[in-house]
C-alpha positions as CSV (number, residue, x, y, z in Angstrom):
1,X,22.6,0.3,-3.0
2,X,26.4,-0.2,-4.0
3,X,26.7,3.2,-2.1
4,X,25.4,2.1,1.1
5,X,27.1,-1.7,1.1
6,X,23.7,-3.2,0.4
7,X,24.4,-6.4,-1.3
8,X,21.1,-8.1,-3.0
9,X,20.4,-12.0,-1.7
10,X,18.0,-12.1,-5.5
11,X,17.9,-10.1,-8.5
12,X,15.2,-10.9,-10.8
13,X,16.0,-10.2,-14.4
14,X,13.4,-7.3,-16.2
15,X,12.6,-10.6,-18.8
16,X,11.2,-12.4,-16.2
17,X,7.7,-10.3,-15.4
18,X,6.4,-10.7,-11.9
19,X,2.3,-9.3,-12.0
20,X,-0.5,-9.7,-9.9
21,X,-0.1,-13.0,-7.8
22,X,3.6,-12.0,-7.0
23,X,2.6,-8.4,-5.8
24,X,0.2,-10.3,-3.7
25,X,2.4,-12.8,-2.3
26,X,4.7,-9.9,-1.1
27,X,1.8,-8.0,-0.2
28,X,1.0,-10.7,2.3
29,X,4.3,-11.6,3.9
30,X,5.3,-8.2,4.3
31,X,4.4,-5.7,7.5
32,X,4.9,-2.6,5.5
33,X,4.7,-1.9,2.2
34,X,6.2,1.7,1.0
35,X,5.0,2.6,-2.2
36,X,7.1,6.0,-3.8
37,X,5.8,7.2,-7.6
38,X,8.1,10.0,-7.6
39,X,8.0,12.2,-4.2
40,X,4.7,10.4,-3.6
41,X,5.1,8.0,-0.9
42,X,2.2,5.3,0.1
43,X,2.4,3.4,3.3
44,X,0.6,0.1,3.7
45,X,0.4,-2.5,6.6
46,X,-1.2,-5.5,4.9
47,X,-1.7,-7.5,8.4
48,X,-0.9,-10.7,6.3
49,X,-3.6,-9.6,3.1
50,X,-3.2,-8.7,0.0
51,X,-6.2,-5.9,-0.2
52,X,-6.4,-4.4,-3.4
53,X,-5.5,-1.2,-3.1
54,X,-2.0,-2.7,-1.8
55,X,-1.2,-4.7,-5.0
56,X,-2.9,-2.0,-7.4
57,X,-0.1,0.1,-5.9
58,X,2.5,-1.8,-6.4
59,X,1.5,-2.0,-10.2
60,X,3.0,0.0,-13.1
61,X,0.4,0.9,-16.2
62,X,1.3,-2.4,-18.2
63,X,0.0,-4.5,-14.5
64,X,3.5,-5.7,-13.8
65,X,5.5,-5.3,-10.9
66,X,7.0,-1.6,-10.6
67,X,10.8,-1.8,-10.5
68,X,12.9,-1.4,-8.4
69,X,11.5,-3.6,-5.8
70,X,13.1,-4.2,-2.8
71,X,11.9,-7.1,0.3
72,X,14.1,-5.8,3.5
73,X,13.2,-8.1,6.5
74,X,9.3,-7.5,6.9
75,X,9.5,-4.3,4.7
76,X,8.8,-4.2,0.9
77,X,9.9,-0.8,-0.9
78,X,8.6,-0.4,-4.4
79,X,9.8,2.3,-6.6
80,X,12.7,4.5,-6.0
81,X,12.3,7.3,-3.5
82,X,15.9,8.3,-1.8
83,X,14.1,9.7,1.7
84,X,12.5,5.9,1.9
85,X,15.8,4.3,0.9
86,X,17.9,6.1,3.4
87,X,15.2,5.6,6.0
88,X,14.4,2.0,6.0
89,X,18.1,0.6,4.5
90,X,20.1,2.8,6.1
């Protein structure tokens, strides 16, 4: 992000563990959710829900919030993919 002059408005320490309920809330506030495990890229529109399939998504195997996690206007990035960065930060 340092690269591209993105300069975070929040950065929640790795102590503090954001699950479930958080997922959800971004779930529901967001219009598009991109989910990237590696070069495998998910893409969610929520419509103001939190379905399931969103939230188990944005999981890791322990049921916490995969890092990094990112909340750019209406968009919420989860994991690291670069094509996903470049395309919706710029």
């Amino acid at each position: 992000m340092d690269a591209s002059g993105i300069e975070a408005k929040e950065v929640v320490p790795a102590s503090r563990k954001l699950g479930r309920s958080d997922a959800a809330a971004l779930a529901k506030e967001a219009r598009q959710v991109v989910v990237a495990k590696g070069k495998k890229v998910d893409r969610f529109e929520p419509g103001g829900k939190a379905p399931k399939a969103v939230v188990d998504a944005m999981l890791g195997p322990t049921g916490n919030l995969r890092a990094p996690t990112l909340r750019s206007g209406k968009n919420v990035i989860v994991g690291f993919n670069e094509e996903v960065f470049g395309e919706l930060l710029g």
